[in-house]
N, C-alpha and C positions, 0 to 999 in steps of 0.2 A: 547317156550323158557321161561325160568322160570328166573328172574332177584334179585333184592334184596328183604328183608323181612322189610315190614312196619308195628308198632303198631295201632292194631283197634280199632275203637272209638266206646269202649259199648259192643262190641261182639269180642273178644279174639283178635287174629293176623290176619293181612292179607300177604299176597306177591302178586308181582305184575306180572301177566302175558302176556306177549305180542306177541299180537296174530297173526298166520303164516297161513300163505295159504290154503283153502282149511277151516279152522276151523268156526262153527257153534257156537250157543251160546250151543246147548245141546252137541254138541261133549268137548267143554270146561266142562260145567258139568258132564259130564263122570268121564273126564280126574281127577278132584277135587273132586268127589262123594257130589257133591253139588245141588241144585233145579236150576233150570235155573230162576224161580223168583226172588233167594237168590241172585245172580250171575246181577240181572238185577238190584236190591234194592241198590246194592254196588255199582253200575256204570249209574248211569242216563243217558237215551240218548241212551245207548248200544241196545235197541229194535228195534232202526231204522235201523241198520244195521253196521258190524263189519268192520274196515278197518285193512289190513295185517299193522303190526308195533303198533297197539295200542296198550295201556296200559290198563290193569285191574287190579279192588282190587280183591283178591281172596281169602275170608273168611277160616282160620281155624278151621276145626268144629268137625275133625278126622272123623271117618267111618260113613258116611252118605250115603246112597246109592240114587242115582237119584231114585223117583217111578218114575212110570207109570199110565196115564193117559187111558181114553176111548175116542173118537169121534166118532159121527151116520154122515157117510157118506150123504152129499145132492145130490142131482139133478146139475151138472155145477159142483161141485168141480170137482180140477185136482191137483194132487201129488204137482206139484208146489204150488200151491195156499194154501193146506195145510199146507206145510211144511214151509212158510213162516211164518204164523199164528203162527207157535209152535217155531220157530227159529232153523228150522235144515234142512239139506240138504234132496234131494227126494230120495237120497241115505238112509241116515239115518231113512225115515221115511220108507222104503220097508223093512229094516235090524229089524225094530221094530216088522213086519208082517210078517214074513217070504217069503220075495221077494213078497207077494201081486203077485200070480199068475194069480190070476182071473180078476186082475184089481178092479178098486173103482167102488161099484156097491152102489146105494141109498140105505141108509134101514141099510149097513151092517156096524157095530161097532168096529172101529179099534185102535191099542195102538197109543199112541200119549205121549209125554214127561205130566208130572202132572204139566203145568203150564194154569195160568188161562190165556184164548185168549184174552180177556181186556187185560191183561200186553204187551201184542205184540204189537208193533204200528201201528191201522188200515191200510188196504192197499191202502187206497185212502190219506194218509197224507204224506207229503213231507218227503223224507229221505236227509236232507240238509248234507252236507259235514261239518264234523268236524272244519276241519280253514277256512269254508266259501269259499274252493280254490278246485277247478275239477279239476279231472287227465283224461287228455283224449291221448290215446295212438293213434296213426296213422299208420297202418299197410302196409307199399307200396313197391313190386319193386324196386329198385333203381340202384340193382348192383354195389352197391360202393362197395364189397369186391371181386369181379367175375376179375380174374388174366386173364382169355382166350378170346377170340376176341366174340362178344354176336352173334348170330345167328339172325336174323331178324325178329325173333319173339320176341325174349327178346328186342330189340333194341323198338318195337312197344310198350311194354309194360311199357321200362323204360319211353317212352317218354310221354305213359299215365297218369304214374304216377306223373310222375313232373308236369302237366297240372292239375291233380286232387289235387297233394299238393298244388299248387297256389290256387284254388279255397277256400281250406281248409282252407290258409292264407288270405284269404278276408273275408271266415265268420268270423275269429275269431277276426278280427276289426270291423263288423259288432257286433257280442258278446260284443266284451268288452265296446262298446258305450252304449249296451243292461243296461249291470251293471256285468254279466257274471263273474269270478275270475276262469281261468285257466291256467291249466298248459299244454302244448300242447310237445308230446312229440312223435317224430319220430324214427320209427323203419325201417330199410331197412330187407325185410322178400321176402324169394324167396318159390317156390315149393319144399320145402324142410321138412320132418318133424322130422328131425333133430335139421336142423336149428331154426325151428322154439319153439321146445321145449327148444333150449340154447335162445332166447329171454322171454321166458315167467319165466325164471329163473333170467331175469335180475334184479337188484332193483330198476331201475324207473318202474317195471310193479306197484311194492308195491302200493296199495291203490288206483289203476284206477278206475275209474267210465263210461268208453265209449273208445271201441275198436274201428274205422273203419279201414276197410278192416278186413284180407288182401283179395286180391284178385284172390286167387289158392283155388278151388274146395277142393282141398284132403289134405289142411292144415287147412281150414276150420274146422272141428270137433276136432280139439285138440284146437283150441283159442273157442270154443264153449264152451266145457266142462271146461275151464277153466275160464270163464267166468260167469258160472253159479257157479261154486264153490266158487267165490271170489266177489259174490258181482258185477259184472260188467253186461254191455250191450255190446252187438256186433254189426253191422251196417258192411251188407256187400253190399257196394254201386256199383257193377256189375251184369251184367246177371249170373244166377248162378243155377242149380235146386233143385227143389223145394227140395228134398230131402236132403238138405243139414239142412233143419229143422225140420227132426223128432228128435224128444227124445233134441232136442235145445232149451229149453222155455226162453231164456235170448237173443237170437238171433233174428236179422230184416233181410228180406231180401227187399233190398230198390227199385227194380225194377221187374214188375207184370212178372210174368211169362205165357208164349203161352195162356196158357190154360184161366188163371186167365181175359187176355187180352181179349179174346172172349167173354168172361162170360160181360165184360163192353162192349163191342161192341153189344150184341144183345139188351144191356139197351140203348144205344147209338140208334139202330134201333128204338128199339118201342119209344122212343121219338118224334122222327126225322121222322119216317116212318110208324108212326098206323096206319093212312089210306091207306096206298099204299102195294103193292106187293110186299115183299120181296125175294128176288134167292136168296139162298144159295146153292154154287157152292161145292160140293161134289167129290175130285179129285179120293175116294177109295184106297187112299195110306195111311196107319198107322198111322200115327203122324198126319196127316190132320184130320182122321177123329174122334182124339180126340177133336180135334177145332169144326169140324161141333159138335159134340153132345155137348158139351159146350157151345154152342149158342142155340141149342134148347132146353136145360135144362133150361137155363137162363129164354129164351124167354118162354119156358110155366108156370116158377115159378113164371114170374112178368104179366102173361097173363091170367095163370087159363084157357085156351081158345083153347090149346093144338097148333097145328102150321097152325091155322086158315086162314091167310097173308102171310105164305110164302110155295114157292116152292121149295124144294130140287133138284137141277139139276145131275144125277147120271153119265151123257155124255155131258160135254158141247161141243164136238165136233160132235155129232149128233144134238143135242137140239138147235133149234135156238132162243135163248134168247128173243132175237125181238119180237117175238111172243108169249110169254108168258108172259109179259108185259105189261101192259095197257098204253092207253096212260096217261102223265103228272108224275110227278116224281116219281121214283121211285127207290130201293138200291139193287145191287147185290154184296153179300158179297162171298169173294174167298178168302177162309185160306188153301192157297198151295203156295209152293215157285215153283212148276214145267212148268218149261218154256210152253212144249207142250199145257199146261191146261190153262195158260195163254194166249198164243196167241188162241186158239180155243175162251178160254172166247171174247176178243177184237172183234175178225173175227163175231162171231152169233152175236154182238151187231149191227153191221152193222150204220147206217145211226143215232141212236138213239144220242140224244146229251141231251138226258134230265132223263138222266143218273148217279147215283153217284156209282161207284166201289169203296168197301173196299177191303182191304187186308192189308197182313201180315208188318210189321214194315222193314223185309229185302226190302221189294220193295222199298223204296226210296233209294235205294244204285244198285238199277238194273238196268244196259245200257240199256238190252233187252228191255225197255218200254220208247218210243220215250217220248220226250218233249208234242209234240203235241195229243198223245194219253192219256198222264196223262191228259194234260187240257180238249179234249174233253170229258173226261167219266170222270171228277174232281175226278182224283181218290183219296181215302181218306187211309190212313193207322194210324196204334197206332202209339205213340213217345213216348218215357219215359222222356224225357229231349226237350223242344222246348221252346227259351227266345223268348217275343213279344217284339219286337224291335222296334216297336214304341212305345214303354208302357215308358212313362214318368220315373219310378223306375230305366226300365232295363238300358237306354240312361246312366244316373249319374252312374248305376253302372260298364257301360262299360269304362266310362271315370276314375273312382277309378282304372280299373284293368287295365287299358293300361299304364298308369301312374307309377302305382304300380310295372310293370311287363311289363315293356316296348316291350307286343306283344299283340296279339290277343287271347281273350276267345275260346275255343274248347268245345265239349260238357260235356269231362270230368272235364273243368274246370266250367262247369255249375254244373254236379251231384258233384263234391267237395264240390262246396259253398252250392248248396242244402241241403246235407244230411247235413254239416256239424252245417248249421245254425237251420235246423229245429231239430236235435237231441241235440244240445248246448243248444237253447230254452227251450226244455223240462226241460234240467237239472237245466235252470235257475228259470224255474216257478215251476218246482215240485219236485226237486232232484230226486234221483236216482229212485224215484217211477214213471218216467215220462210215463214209458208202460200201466201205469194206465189213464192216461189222452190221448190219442192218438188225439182225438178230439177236445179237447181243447186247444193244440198246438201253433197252430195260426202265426205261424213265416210267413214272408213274403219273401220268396223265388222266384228266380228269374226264372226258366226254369223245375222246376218239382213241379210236384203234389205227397202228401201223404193221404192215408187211412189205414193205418195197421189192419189190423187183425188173430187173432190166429188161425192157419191152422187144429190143433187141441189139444187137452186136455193139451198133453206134451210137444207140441212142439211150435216153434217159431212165427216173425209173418212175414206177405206177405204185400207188398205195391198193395191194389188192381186197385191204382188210375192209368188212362192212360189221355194221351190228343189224341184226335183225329184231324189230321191234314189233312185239304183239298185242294187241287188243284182248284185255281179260276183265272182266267186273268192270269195264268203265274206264278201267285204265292202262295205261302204255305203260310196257317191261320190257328189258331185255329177254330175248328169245334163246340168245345163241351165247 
């Protein structure tokens, strides 16, 4: 949108442009047949990154045509990373190379806008907000518009989400104590992608800097893409698959997925269990036996040693565990939810009490596994969210939220305060560049652990962090 016309100081006329959705620094120079240096000389600041409603000077210079630039592809670059560097979308930079069918291959020389990469604001420097003040948008469930009686599924989910808003509402007093300045802004957003694309139309989206949620699978890639085009981060604080982060580089998914989860379990083994024997219980059903090979992938990349310590059991219903065992401790890992495979595993362990069974994150919600058979074979499973409730921190922070919200914390109001204090953080220490910092983070969260990283080239990142939680005298601890 093109506004009024202001006199320029030294170099002809400018007008002022205020920039809409979706707009780059080099699709703005298109639009003006201008250099995207020229465009950045007249607006200081602007290299860090563009907020929808801004204002720019925009030199009258008549028919100038944007050139074109060269870049020698490296080793690790990725569309994203590029295209940051030049200030245009990954769209824009494909559209420069004709779709770039072959992909970024090292060696090979591609167009790129004629701006110098110096002008761009390195990608490890803070991208601060304009007034100093976040827009953080909050994606949740809530059914305030839903006229028909909710089905028991939606009822689960509204009541999710109010449990995950509360928590949301603790970090962001935890935040503003921080020094934090935002703006917290709720959206009621259903399985809809309708619906969903009349919120992202709204004008408190204008200028967001941090999406979380929402949390519906197949609404997910429309707040992706749009999130990537405007400058924002996504933060989907639910189980979700992994798939939801191809071709997503602006997207987090904040809880590790199966696969992801095994891959830390067998580093969890070899710590825990170098010396000893490890079973790895093999059920030969599909989805299971992506977990077994995810485990011994892991286990030979941090072993070098191929699967030295442990035994693959192909029949635990034939196999009697016991016996393959040595004596004094030892781990039998079991990534199967099937009951049969279950009870056989239990039955062959027989009389053994010096025992640790892992398994899958569903088991601590299984009847089928008595009280006293978790304790005797301390069975251990991953958790994405578990507060230590003796921990000095979490006690004061459970007394803030009962206070506050005169009920009980749930786990979603643990992953609420979680994601929302460690992604707030970011923004406080490094603004919007905080996907650059992953590691240096450092918030102090009550009930979950972060490690992000990039799944691949183009797409988004995975929380690969788990806790592992064991069964001792009765009661759940942290393991790990």
């Amino acid at each position: 949108m093109i506004a009024r016309t202001q006199p320029g100081a030294g170099s002809g006329a400018f007008i002022e442009h205020s920039v809409e959705a979706g707009q780059t620094l080099y699709s703005i120079s298109k639009k003006y047949n201008l250099s995207v240096d020229r465009i950045v000389a007249d607006n200081p600041g602007v290299d860090n990154g563009l907020k929808v409603g801004q204002k720019l000077r925009i030199a009258q210079l008549g028919e100038v045509t944007p050139s074109k630039g060269a870049y020698v592809v490296k080793a690790g670059d990725t569309y994203y990373g590029i295209s940051r560097v030049y200030g245009i979308s990954v769209e824009e930079l494909k559209a420069l190379n004709n779709g770039m069918p072959s992909g970024l291959i090292p060696g090979d020389t591609i167009v790129v806008p004629n701006v110098k990469p110096a002008s761009i604001a390195p990608r490890n420097e803070p991208a601060i907000a304009s007034d100093g003040v976040y827009d953080i948008a909050v994606m949740l469930p809530f059914y305030t518009t839903t006229k028909d009686s909710l089905v028991s599924r939606d009822l689960r989910l509204r009541e999710a989400a109010v449990h995950m808003y509360r928590g949301i509402m603790a970090a962001a007093d935890s935040l503003e104590s921080l020094g934090l300045k935002a703006r917290i802004r709720v959206m009621d957003v259903l399985d809809n992608k309708a619906s969903i694309h009349a919120v992202l139309k709204k004008k408190e989206m204008e200028g967001v800097d941090l999406v979380i949620g929402p949390l519906f699978k197949d609404v997910v890639p429309e707040v992706a893409a749009w999130c990537a085009a405007n400058g924002a981060h996504m933060v989907v604080p639910v189980q979700q698959p992994n798939r939801i982060l191809l071709n997503a580089p602006a997207l987090s998914k904040a809880i590790a997925g199966s696969v992801t989860q095994w891959m830390s379990i067998a580093r969890y083994a070899r710590k825990n269990f170098a010396r000893e024997n490890v079973v790895l219980v093999d059920s030969k059903i599909l989805d299971d036996r992506k977990l077994v090979e995810s485990f011994k992938e892991e286990w030979f990349k941090i072993t070098k040693d191929s699967l030295k310590n442990v035994v693959v059991c192909h029949d635990p219903a034939t196999m009697k565990l016991a016996t393959v065992l040595p004596a004094g401790k030892c781990l039998v890992a079991v990534p199967t939810a099937d009951k049969k495979v279950i009870a056989a595993v239990f039955k062959s362990l027989g009389s053994r009490t010096d025992v640790e069974v892992i398994v899958l994150e569903s088991w601590d919600e299984m009847d089928a596994i008595s009280t006293e058979m978790r304790n005797k074979y301390h069975v251990s499973f991953p958790k994405h969210v578990f507060p230590e409730l003796d921990d000095v921190n979490t006690r004061r922070w459970l007394e803030n939220y009962r206070k506050k919200f005169k009920t009980e914390p749930v786990d979603f109001s643990y992953t609420g305060y979680d994601v929302a204090l460690y992604f707030g953080t970011g923004l406080f220490k490094f603004g919007s560049n905080f996907p650059e910092h992953w590691n240096e983070i450092g918030a102090k969260t009550i009930g979950s652990n972060f490690d992000f990283f990039r799944t691949s080239a183009d797409s988004g990142f995975e929380n690969a962090a788990i806790q592992i939680v064991r069964t001792d005298n009765y009661q759940l601890h942290r393991a790990n």
